[in-house]
PLY file of the C-alpha trace (Angstrom):
ply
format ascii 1.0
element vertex 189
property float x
property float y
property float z
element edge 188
property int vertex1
property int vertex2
end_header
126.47 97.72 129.58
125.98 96.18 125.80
124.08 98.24 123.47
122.75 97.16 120.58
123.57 100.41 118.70
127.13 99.91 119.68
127.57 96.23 118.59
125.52 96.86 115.36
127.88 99.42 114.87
131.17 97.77 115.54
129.91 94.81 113.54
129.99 96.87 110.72
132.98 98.55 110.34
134.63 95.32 111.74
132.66 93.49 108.56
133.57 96.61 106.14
137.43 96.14 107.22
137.82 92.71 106.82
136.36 92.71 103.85
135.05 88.71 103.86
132.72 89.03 100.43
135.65 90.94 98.78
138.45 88.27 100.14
136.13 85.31 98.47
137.67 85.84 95.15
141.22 85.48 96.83
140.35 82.52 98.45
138.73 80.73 95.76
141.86 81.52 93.91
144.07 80.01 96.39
141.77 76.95 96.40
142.18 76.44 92.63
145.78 76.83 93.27
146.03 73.73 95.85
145.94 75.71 99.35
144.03 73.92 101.86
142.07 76.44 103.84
140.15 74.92 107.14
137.27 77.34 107.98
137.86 76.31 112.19
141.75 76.73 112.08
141.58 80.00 110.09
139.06 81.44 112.61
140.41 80.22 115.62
143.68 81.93 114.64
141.76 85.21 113.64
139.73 85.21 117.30
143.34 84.63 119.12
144.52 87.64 117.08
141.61 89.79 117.05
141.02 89.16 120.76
144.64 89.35 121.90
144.91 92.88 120.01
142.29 94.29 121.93
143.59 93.41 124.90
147.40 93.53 124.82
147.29 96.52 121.92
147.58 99.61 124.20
150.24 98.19 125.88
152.23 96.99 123.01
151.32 101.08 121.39
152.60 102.34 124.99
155.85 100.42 124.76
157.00 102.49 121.71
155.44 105.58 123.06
152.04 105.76 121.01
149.34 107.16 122.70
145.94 105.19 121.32
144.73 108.76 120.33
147.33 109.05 117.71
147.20 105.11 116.68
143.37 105.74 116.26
144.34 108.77 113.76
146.68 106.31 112.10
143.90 103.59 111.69
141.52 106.18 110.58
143.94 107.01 107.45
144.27 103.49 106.95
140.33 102.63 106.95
139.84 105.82 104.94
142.87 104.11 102.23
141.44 100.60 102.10
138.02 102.33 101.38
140.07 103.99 98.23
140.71 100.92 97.58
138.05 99.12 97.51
136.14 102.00 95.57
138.31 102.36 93.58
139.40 99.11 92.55
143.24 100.05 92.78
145.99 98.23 95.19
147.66 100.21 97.63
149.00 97.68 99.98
150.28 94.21 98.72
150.62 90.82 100.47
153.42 88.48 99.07
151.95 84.49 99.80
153.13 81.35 99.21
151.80 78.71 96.70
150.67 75.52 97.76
150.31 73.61 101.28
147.65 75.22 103.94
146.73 78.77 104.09
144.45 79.01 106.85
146.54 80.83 109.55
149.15 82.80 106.85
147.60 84.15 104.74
143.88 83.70 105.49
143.78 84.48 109.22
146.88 86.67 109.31
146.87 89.33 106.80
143.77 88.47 105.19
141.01 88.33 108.08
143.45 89.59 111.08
145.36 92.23 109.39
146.67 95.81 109.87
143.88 97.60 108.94
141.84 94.98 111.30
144.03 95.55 114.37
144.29 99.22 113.66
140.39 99.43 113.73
140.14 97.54 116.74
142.55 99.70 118.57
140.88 102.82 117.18
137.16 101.18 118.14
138.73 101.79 122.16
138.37 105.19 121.74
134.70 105.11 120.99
133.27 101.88 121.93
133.46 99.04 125.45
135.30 96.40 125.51
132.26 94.04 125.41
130.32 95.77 122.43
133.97 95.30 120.81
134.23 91.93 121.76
130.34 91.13 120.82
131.38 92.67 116.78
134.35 90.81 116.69
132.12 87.03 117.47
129.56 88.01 115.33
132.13 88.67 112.57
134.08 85.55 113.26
130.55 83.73 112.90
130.30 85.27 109.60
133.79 84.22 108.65
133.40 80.72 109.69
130.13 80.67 107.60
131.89 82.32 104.22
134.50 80.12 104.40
133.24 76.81 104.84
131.00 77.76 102.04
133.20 79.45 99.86
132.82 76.50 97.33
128.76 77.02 96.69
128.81 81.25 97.39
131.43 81.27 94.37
128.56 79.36 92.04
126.17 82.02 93.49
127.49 85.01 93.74
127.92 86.69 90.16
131.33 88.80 89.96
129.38 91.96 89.45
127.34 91.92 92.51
130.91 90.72 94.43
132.43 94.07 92.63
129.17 96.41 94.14
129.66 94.95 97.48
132.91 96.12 97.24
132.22 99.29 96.50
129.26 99.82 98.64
131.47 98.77 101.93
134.22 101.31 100.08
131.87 104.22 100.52
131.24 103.05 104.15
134.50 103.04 105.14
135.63 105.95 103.82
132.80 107.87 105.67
134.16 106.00 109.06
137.76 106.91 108.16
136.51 110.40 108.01
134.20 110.37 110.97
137.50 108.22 113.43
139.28 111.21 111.89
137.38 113.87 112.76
136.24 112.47 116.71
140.38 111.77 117.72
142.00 114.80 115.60
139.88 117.34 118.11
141.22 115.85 121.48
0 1
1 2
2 3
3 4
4 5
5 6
6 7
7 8
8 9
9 10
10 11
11 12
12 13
13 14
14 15
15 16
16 17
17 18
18 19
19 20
20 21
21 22
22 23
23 24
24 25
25 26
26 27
27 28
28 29
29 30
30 31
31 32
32 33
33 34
34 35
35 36
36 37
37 38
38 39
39 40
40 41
41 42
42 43
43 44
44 45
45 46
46 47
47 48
48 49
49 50
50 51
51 52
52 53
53 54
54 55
55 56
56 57
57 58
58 59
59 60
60 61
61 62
62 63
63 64
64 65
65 66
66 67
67 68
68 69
69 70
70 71
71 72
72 73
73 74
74 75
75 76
76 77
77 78
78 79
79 80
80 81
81 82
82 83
83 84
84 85
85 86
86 87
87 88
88 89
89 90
90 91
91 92
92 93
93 94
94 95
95 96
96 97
97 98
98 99
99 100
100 101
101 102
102 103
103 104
104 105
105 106
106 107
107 108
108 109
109 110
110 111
111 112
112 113
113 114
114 115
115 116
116 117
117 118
118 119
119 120
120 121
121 122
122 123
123 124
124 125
125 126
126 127
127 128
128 129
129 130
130 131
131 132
132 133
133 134
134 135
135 136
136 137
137 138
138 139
139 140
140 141
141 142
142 143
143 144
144 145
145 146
146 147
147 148
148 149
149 150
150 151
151 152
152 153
153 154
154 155
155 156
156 157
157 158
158 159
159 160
160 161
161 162
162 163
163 164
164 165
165 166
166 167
167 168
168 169
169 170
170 171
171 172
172 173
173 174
174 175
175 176
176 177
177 178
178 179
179 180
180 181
181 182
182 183
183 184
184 185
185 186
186 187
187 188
């Protein structure tokens, strides 16, 4: 049965992982640099990933012996990092892309929208949440992708780098306090 509690709160953490509002910068850049980023393609890709994880993710975990338990403690350090991150304003895990020709499945929908610390949350959101209220925060996020990116153009004219810089660091403090709180639900099992 959905609950609205449940998809409100999988939306978030889903929309404080992948970061969108933080990734504009990024994606303006590689727009100014010639990459050609389609809004559909990059979210398509993203769903298939996304959706496929969620699905397929346990068993891929149980074919190298990783109980989800354990992978959710692993996704809880790496929400609590990106959160450092993102707080603090430092880089503690790098992506290497290429200049020039499309970017809309590498890097936009893989690392940047469907990335580790995306999977790993999704995985870790088993533990906790149903498949449908997981499935409901992942749409509603992709909707919110779509929208960002095929507006990226006019949000960059309206959104100052200041308030893109608070965001940041307002969705930093969040995740930390849900790196904590995944920590703390699968570490006494």
């Amino acid at each position: 049965m959905l609950s609205v509690t449940a998809i409100f709160s999988v939306s978030l953490i889903l929309f404080s992982v992948i970061d969108i509002i933080g990734s504009l910068p990024i994606i303006v850049n590689m727009k100014k640099e010639g990459v050609e980023i389609n809004a559909k393609i990059a979210t398509c890709f993203a769903a298939i990933i996304m959706i496929s994880f969620l699905f397929f993710g346990t068993a891929i975990l149980g074919a190298f012996g990783i109980e989800v338990p354990s992978f959710a403690l692993a996704g809880a350090l790496i929400i609590f990092l990106i959160g450092i991150e993102m707080l603090m304003g430092i880089r503690l895990f790098r992506d290497h892309h290429d200049d020039g020709g499309s970017g809309s499945i590498v890097p936009i929908a893989f690392p940047l929208l469907a990335g580790a610390g995306t999977l790993t949350t999704i995985i870790s959101l088993k533990a906790e949440y149903d498949t449908w209220s997981i499935i409901a925060g992942i749409v509603i996020n992709l909707v919110i992708i779509y929208i960002i990116l095929r507006s990226s153009d006019w949000l960059t004219t309206k959104l100052s780098p200041q308030l893109a810089a608070t965001l940041r660091k307002v969705f930093g403090i969040v995740l930390i306090a849900i790196g904590i709180q995944m920590f703390k639900d699968n570490f006494i099992m």
